[in-house]
Every structure is written in C-alpha cells, then in structure tokens.
N, C-alpha and C positions, 0 to 999 in steps of 0.2 A: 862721312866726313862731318866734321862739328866746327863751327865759327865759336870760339871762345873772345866774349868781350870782359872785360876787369879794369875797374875804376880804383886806383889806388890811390894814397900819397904820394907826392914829385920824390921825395926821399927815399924812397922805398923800389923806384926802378932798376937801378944797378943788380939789387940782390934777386928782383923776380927775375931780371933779364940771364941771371948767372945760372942760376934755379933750370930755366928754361931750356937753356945750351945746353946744361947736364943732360937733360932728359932726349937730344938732340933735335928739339927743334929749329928747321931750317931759317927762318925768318918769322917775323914779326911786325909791327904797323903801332906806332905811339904816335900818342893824339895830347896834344895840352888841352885840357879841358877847364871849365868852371862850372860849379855847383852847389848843391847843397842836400844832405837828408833829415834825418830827425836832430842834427847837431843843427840848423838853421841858419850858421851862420856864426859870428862872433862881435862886438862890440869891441872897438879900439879908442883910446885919444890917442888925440892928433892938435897940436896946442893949443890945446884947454879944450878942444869942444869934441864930444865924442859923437862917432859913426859908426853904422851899421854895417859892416861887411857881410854881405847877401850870398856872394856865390865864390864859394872859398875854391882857390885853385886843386886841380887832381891832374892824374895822368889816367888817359884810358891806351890802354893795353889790346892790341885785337890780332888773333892768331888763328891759322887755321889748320885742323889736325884730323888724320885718320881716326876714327872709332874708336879704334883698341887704345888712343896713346888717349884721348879727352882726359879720362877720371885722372890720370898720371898728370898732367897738363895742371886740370885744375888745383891736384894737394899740393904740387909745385906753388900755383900763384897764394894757397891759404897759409901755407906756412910761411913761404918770404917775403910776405906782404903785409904780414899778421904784426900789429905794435901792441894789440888789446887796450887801445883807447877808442873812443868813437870818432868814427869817421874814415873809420879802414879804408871802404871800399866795399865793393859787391864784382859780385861775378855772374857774366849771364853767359849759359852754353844756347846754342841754335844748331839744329839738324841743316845742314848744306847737302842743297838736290844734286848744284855740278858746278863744278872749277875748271877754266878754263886759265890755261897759257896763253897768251896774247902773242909771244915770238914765237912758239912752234908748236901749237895748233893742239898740244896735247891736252887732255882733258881726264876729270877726275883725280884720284888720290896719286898719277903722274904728274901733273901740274901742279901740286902746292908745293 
C-alpha cells in the first residue's frame, strides 16, 4: 500500500478529484494549506504600499492506494494538476506498513 501526498493549486482540485474517481478511487483527505517553493511567494499593492505575500495558498491532496493502482494514481494527479506555470505542486508517494478500519477492525488493502 502507498500513502500518495500532492500539493496542488485550490483551482485545480475539481479536475484531480474527477481524474481520481475515473481510476476508482474510493476516498480521499483535502487539506487547505499555505506555502511556498522556488516561486517564494509574490509582491502585491494594497493602497499604495506594497507587500510581501510569503506563503501562497495550495491544496494538499492525500490518498491511500494498493500498489498496483500508486503509478496510475500518480499520472492521474501529473496530468490534471499540470498548468506548466511554477508552482504546480509536487507529489510525494510513501510505502504504508498497515491500515486499519476503526469501525470493523479490518486491516490492510481491506480497510482503505
């Protein structure tokens, strides 16, 4: 099992989340986040006096998927996420040891 995290643009959820359902997975975990990468941030006025906005808003995305469906998972989030400006996003996969159901006790790739 693989924990798939993806920091995206807030604009851009609908179509990863549509992306997603094709390939059928069950559920998913969206997080409002703030941040920043090599874009740093951006410079705005605001009347007359300009400010630094540090930690630009994103959406992080967090799914949890058997083995075989991860790489399908992932070109899912590259393409419908994808604007080819900076500040897409990043994607991080993690190997998950064991998943547990909280209401009925199932465990492993039966619990996600």
């Amino acid at each position: 099992m693989r924990k798939i995290e993806a920091i995206i643009k807030p604009f851009k959820l609908d179509e990863v989340k549509d992306a997603l359902s094709e390939l059928g997975v069950l559920g998913l975990t969206v997080t409002e986040v703030r941040g920043f990468g090599r874009q740093k941030g951006h410079k705005e006025l605001f009347r007359g006096s300009e400010y630094v906005i540090d930690f630009l808003p994103k959406i992080k995305i967090e799914v949890v998927v058997a083995d075989e469906l991860s790489d399908a998972v992932v070109q899912a989030i590259l393409t419908s996420a994808r604007t080819g400006n900076i500040g897409d996003g990043k994607i991080f996969v993690h190997p998950l040891e064991q998943v547990y159901r909280i209401r009925t006790g199932e465990t492993g790739e039966e619990a996600i």
